[in-house]
KOLKOL-273872 format. One record per residue (C-alpha): residue number from 1; chain; x, y, z. Coordinates in steps of 0.25 Angstrom, whole numbers. Layout:
<vozas>
<voza k="NUM" c="A" xx="X" yy="Y" zz="Z"/>
...
</vozas>
This chain:
<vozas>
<voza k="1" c="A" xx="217" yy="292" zz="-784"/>
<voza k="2" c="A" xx="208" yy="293" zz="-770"/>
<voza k="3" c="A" xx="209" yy="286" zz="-757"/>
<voza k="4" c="A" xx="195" yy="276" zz="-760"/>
<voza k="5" c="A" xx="203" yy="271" zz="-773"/>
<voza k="6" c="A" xx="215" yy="268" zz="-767"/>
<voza k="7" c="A" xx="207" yy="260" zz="-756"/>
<voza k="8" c="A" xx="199" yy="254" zz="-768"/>
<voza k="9" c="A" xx="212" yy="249" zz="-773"/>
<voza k="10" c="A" xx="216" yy="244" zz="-760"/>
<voza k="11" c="A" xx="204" yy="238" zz="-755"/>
<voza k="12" c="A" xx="205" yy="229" zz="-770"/>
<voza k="13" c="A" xx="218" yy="225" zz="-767"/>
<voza k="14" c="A" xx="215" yy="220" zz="-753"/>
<voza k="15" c="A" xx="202" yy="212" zz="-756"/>
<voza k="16" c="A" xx="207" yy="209" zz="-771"/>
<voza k="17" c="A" xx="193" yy="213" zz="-775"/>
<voza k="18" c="A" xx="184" yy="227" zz="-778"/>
<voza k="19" c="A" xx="172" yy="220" zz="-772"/>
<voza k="20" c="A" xx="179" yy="217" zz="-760"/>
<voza k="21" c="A" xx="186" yy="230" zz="-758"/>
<voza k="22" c="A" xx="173" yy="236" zz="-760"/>
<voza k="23" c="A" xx="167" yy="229" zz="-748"/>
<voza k="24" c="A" xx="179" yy="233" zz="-741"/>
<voza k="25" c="A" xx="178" yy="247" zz="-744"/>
<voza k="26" c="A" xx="162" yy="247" zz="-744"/>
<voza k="27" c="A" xx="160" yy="253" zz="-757"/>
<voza k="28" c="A" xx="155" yy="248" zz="-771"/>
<voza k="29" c="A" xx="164" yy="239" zz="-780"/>
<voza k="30" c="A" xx="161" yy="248" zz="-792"/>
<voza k="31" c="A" xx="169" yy="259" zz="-782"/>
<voza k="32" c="A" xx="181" yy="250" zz="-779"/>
<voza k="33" c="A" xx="184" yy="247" zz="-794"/>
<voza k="34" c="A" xx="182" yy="262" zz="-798"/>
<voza k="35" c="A" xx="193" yy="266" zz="-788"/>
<voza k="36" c="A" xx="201" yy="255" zz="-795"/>
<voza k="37" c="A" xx="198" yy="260" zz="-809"/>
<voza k="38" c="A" xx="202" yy="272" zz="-805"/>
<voza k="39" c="A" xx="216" yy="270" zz="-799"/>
<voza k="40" c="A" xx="218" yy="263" zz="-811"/>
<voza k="41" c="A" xx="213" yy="274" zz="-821"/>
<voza k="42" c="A" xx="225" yy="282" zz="-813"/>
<voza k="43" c="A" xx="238" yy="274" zz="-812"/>
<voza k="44" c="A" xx="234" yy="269" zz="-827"/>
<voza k="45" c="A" xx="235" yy="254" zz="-820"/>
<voza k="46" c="A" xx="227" yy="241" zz="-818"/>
<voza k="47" c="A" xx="228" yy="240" zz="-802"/>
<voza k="48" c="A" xx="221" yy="227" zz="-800"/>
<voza k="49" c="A" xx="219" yy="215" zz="-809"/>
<voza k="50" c="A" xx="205" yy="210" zz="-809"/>
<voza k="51" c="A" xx="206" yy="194" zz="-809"/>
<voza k="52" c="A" xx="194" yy="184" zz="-807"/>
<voza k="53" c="A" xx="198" yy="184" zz="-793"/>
<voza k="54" c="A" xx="200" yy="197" zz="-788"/>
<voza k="55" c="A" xx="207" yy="209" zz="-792"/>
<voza k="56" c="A" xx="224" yy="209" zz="-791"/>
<voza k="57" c="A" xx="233" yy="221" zz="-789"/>
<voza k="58" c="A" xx="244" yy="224" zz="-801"/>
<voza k="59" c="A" xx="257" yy="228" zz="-798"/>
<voza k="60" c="A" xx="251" yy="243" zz="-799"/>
<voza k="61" c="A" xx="240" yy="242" zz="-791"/>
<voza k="62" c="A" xx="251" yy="235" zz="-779"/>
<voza k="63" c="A" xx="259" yy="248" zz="-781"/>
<voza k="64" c="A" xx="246" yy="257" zz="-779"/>
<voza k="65" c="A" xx="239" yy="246" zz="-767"/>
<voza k="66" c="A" xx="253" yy="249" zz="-760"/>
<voza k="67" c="A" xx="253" yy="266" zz="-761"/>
<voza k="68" c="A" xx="239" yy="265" zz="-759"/>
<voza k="69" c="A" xx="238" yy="259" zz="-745"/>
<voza k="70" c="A" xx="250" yy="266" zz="-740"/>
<voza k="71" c="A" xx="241" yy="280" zz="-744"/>
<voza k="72" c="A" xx="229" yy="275" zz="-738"/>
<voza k="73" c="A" xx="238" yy="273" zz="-728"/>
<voza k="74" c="A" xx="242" yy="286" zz="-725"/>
<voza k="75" c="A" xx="229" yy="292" zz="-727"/>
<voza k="76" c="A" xx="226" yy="284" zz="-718"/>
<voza k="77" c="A" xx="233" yy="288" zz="-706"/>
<voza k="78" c="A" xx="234" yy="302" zz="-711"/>
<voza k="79" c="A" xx="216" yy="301" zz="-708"/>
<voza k="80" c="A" xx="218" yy="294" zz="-695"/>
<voza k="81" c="A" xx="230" yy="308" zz="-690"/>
<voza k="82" c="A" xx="221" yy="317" zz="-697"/>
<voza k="83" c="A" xx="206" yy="312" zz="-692"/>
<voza k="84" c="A" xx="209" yy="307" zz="-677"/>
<voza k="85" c="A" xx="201" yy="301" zz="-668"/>
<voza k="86" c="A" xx="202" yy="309" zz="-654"/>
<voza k="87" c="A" xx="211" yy="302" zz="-645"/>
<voza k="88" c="A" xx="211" yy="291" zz="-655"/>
<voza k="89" c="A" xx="223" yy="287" zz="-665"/>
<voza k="90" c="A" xx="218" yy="281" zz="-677"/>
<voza k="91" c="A" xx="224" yy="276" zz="-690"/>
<voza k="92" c="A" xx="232" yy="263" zz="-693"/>
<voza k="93" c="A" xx="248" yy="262" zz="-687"/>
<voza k="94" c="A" xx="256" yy="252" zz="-696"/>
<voza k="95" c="A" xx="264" yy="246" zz="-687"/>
<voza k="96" c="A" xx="278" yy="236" zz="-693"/>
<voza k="97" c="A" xx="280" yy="223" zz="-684"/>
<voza k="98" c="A" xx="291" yy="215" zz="-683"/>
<voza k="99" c="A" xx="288" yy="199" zz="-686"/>
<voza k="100" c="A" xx="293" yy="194" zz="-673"/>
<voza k="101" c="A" xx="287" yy="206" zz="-664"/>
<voza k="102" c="A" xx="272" yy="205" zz="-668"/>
<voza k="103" c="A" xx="267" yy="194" zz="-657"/>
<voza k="104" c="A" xx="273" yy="202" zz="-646"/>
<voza k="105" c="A" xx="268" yy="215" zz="-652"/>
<voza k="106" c="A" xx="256" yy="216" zz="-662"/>
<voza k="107" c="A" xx="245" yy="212" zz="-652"/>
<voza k="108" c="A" xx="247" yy="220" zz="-643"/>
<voza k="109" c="A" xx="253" yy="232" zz="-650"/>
<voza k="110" c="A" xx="238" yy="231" zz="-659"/>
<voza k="111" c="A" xx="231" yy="229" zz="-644"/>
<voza k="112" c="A" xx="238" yy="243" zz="-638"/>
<voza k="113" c="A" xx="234" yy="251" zz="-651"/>
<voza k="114" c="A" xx="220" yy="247" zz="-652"/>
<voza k="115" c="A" xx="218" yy="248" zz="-638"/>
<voza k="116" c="A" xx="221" yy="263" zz="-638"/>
<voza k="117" c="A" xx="218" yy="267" zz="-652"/>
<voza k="118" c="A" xx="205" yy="256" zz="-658"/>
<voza k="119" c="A" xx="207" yy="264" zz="-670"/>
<voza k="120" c="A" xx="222" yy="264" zz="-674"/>
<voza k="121" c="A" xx="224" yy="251" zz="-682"/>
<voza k="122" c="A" xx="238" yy="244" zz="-681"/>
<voza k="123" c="A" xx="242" yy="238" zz="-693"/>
<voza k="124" c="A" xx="254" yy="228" zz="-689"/>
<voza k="125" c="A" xx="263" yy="223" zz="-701"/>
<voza k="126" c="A" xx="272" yy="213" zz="-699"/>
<voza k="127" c="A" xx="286" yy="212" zz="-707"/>
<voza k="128" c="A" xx="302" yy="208" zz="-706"/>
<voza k="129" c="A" xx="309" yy="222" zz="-703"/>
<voza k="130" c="A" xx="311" yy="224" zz="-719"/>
<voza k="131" c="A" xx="298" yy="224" zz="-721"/>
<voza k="132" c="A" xx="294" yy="232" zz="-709"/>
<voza k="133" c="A" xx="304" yy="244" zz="-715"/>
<voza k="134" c="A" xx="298" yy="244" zz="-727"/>
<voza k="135" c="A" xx="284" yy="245" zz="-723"/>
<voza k="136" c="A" xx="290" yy="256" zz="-714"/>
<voza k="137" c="A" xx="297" yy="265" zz="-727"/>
<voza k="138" c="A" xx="283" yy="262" zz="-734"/>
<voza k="139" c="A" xx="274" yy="266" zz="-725"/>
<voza k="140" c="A" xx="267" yy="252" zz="-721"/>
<voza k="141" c="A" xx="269" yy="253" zz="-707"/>
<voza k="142" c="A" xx="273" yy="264" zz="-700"/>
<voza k="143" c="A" xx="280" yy="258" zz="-689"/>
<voza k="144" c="A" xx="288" yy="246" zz="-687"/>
<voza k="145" c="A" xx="296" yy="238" zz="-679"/>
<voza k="146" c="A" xx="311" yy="235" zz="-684"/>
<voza k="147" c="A" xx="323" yy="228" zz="-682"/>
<voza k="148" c="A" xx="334" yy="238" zz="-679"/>
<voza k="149" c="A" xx="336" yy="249" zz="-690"/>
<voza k="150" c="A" xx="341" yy="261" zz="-689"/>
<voza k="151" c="A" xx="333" yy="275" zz="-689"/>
<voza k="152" c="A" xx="334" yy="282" zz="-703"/>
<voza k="153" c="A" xx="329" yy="294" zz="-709"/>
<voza k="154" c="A" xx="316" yy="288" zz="-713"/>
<voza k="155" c="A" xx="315" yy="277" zz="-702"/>
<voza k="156" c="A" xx="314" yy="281" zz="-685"/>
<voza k="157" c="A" xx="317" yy="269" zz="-678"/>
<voza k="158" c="A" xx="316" yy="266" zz="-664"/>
<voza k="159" c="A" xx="323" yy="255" zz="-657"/>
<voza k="160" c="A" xx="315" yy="247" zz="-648"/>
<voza k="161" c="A" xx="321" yy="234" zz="-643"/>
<voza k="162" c="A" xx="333" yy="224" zz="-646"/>
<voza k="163" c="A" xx="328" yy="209" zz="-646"/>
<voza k="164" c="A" xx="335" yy="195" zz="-643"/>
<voza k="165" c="A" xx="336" yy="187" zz="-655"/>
<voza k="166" c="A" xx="336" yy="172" zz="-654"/>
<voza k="167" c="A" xx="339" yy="158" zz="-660"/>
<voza k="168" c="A" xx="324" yy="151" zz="-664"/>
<voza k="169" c="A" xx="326" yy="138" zz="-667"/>
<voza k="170" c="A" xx="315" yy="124" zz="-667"/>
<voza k="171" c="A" xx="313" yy="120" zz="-651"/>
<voza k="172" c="A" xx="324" yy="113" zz="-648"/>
<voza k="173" c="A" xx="333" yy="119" zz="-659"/>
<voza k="174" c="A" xx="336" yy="132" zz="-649"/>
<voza k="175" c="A" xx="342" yy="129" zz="-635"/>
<voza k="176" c="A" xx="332" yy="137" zz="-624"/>
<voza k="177" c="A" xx="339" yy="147" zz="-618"/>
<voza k="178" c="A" xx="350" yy="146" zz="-625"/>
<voza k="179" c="A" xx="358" yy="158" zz="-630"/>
<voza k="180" c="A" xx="363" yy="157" zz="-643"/>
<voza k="181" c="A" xx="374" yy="167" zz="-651"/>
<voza k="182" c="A" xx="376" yy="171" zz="-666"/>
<voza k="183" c="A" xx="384" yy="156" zz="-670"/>
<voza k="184" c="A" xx="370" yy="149" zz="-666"/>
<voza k="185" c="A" xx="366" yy="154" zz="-679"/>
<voza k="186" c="A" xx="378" yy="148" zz="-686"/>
<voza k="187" c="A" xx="371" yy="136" zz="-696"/>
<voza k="188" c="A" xx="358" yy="138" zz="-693"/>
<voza k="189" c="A" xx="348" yy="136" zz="-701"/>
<voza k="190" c="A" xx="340" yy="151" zz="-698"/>
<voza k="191" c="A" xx="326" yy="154" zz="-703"/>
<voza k="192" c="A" xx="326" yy="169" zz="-705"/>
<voza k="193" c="A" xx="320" yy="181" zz="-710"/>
<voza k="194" c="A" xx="323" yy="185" zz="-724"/>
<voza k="195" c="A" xx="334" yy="196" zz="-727"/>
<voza k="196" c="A" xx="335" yy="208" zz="-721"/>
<voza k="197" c="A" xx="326" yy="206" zz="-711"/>
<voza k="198" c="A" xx="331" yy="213" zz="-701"/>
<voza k="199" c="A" xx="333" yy="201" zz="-690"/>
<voza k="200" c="A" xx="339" yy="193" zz="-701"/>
<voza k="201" c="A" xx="348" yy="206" zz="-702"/>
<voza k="202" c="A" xx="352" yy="205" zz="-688"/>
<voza k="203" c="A" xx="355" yy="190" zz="-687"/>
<voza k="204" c="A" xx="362" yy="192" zz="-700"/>
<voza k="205" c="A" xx="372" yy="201" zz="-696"/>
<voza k="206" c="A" xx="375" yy="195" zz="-679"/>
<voza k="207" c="A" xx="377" yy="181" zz="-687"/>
<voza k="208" c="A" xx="386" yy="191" zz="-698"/>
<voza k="209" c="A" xx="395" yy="197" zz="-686"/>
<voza k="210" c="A" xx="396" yy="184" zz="-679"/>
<voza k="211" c="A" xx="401" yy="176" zz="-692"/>
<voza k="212" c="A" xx="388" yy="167" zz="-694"/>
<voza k="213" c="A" xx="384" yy="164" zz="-706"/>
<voza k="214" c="A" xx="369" yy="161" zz="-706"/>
<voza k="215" c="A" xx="361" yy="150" zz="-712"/>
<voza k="216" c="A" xx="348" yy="153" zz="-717"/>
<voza k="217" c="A" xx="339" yy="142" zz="-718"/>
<voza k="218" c="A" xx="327" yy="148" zz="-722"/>
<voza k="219" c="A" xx="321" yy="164" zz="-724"/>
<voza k="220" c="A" xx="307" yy="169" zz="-721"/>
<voza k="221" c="A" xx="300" yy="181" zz="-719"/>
<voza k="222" c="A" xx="290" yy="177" zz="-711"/>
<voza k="223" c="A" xx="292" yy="176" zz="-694"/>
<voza k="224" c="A" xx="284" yy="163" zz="-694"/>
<voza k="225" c="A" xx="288" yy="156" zz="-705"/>
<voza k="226" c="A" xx="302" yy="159" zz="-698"/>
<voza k="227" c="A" xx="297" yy="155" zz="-684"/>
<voza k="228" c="A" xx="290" yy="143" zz="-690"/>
<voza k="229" c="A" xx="304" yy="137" zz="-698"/>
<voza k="230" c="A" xx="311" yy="138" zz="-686"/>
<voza k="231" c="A" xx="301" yy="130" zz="-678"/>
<voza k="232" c="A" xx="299" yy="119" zz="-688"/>
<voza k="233" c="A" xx="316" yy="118" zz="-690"/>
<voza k="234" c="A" xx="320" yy="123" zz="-701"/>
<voza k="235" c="A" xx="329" yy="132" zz="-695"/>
<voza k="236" c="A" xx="332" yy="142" zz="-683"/>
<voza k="237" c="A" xx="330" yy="158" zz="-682"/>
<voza k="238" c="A" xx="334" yy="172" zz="-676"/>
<voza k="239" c="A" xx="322" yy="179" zz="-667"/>
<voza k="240" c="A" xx="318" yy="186" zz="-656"/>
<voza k="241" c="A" xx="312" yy="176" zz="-646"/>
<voza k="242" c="A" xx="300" yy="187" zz="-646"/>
<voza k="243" c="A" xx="298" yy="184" zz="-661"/>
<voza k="244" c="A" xx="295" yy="167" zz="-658"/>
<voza k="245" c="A" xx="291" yy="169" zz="-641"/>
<voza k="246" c="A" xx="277" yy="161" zz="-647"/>
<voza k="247" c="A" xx="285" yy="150" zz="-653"/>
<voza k="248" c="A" xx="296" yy="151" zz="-642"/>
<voza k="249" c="A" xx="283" yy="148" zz="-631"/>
<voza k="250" c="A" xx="276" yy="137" zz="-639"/>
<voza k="251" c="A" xx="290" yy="129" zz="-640"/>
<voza k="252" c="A" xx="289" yy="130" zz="-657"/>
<voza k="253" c="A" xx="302" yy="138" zz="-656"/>
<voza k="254" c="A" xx="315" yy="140" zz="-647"/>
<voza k="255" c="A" xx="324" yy="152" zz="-646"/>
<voza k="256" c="A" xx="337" yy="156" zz="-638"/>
<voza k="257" c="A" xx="343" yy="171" zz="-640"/>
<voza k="258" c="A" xx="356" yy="173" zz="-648"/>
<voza k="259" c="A" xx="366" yy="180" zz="-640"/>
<voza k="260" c="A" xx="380" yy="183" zz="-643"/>
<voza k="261" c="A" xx="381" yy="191" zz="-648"/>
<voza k="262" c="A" xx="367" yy="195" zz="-646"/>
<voza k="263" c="A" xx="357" yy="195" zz="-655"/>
<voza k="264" c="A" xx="348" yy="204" zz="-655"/>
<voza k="265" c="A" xx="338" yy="215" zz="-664"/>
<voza k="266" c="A" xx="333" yy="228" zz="-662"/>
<voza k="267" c="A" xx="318" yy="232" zz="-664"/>
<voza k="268" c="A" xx="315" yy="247" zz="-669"/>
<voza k="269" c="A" xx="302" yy="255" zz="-669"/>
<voza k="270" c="A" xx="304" yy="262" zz="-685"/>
<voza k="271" c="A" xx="294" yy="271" zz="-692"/>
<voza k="272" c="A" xx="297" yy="281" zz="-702"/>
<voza k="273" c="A" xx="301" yy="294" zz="-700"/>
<voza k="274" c="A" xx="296" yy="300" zz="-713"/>
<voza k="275" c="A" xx="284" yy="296" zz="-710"/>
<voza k="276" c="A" xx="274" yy="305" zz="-699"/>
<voza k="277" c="A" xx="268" yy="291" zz="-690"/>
<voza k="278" c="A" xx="253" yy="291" zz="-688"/>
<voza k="279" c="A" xx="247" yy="291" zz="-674"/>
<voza k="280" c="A" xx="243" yy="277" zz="-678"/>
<voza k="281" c="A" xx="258" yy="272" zz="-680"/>
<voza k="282" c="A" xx="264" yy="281" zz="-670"/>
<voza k="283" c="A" xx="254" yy="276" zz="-658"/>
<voza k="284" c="A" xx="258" yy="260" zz="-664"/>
<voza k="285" c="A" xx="272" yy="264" zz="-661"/>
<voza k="286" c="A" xx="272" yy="270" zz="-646"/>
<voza k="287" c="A" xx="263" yy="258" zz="-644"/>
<voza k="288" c="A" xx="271" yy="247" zz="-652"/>
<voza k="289" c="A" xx="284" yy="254" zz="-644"/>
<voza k="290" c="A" xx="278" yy="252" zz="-630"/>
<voza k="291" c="A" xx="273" yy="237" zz="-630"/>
<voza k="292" c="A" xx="287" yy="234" zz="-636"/>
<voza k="293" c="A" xx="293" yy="241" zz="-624"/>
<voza k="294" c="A" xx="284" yy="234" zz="-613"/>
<voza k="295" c="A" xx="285" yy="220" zz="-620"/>
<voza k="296" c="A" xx="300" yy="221" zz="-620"/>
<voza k="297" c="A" xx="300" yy="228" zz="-607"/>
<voza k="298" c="A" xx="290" yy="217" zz="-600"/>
<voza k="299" c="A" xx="301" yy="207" zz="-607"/>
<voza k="300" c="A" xx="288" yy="202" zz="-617"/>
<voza k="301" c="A" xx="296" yy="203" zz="-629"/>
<voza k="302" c="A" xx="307" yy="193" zz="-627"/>
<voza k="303" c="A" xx="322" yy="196" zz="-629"/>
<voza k="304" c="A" xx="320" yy="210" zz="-632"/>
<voza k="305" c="A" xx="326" yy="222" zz="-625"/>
<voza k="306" c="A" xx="320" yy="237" zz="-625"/>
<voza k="307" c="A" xx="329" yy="247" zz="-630"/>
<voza k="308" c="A" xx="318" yy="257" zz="-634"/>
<voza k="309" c="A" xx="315" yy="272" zz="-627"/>
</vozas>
């Protein structure tokens, strides 16, 4: 097995086609299908299955398309440490976001790396705290933000702010400026994340010490789709104001913070400690930590509190 074979594989399982993944490699078809043949020849395995319309990974060739990229991962940004560019990083930082922190962070965290390094690619994947931890352990992404877990052997964790959680419900549905407690929640029909997201966690276990028993109308894993529910009726929902400042503006959504006790969750910088960070990630993250500090600081990210260094 070589490097251009497992990029042959890859490129087929992106365009679904050897002809197209030759254009996208800029190489001969006849190339690209011999690469194929030849992992195959090795692992004793069919890879793809060639229908009329294109050609379909089998369950082996999903096991080896998932190893694969995360070598050529690797190498990756093991050629951008070893080959620098003078004064210049390079490489690609996989950087973990938070659903309900990407409008107030994506655009300009992308704007401050590109601006001082054109070359280093940020590569934002966006998931629910579970999935985010798991990319983590497996190597997708090399930093991440987290809801508030603890530091581990494998896992160094930073904490950075603790943010205000409120009650969103329909216009008109949510008293402005009202402040709400824990029994608000009582028999209401809530639109939440699935289980164990780690803000369904945390709701879960203030209603739990309080003695309220949740109702749960409907479970989504999808910020939008939650966002959009709540706004048509179908039910209410726990987020920070930062997470629906858009809808909260256009009037599509009203919020008012849960106090008593208060409601809050912590958000942590995490990364592994197993794992040497490229220049790439570990540039993202001093950057990715610094607008999160002046947004808060500059009171742009609504309800949160700094508690970082």
């Amino acid at each position: 097995m070589d490097i251009k074979q497992l990029r042959a594989l890859l490129a087929i399982a992106e365009t679904g086609s050897a002809t197209k993944a030759a254009e996208l490699l800029r190489i001969v078809q006849p190339a690209v299908s011999r690469h194929v043949r030849l992992l195959e020849e090795e692992f004793g395995v069919e890879l793809f299955e060639r229908e009329r319309h294109g050609m379909v990974l089998t369950d082996a060739g999903r096991t080896l398309v998932e190893y694969g990229r995360r070598a050529l991962r690797e190498l990756d940004r093991a050629k951008a440490e070893i080959q620098p560019v003078a004064g210049a990083i390079s490489g690609m930082a996989a950087v973990g976001l938070l659903p309900s922190t990407c409008e107030l962070l994506a655009a300009e965290l992308v704007a401050t790396v590109r601006g001082t390094h054109p070359q280093l690619v940020v590569r934002l994947n966006v998931g629910y705290a579970g999935n985010l931890l798991q990319w983590l352990e497996a190597g997708d992404v090399e930093i991440a933000l987290l809801y508030d877990i603890k530091a581990s052997p494998g896992l160094q964790v930073e904490a950075l702010l603790d943010e205000q959680l409120c009650l969103i419900g329909a216009p008109g549905t949510v008293p402005a400026g009202a402040a709400h407690t824990i029994e608000s929640l009582r028999d209401l029909p809530l639109v939440l994340p699935n289980a164990p997201h780690g803000l369904r966690t945390v709701v879960e276990h203030a209603c739990a010490v309080a003695g309220v028993t949740l109702t749960i109308a409907v479970e989504t894993n999808s910020l939008s789709v939650q966002k959009s529910l709540v706004a048509k009726g179908f039910g209410y929902t726990v987020l920070p104001s930062s997470a629906v400042s858009e809808e909260l503006e256009k009037g599509t959504l009203a919020a008012a913070p849960i106090t008593s006790p208060n409601l809050s969750r912590r958000i942590v910088l995490a990364h592994p400690a197993t794992r040497r960070m490229s220049p790439a990630a570990s540039f993202a993250s001093a950057e990715l930590v610094t607008l999160i500090k002046r947004l808060v600081l500059d009171g742009a990210w609504p309800g949160a509190t700094w508690i970082g260094a």
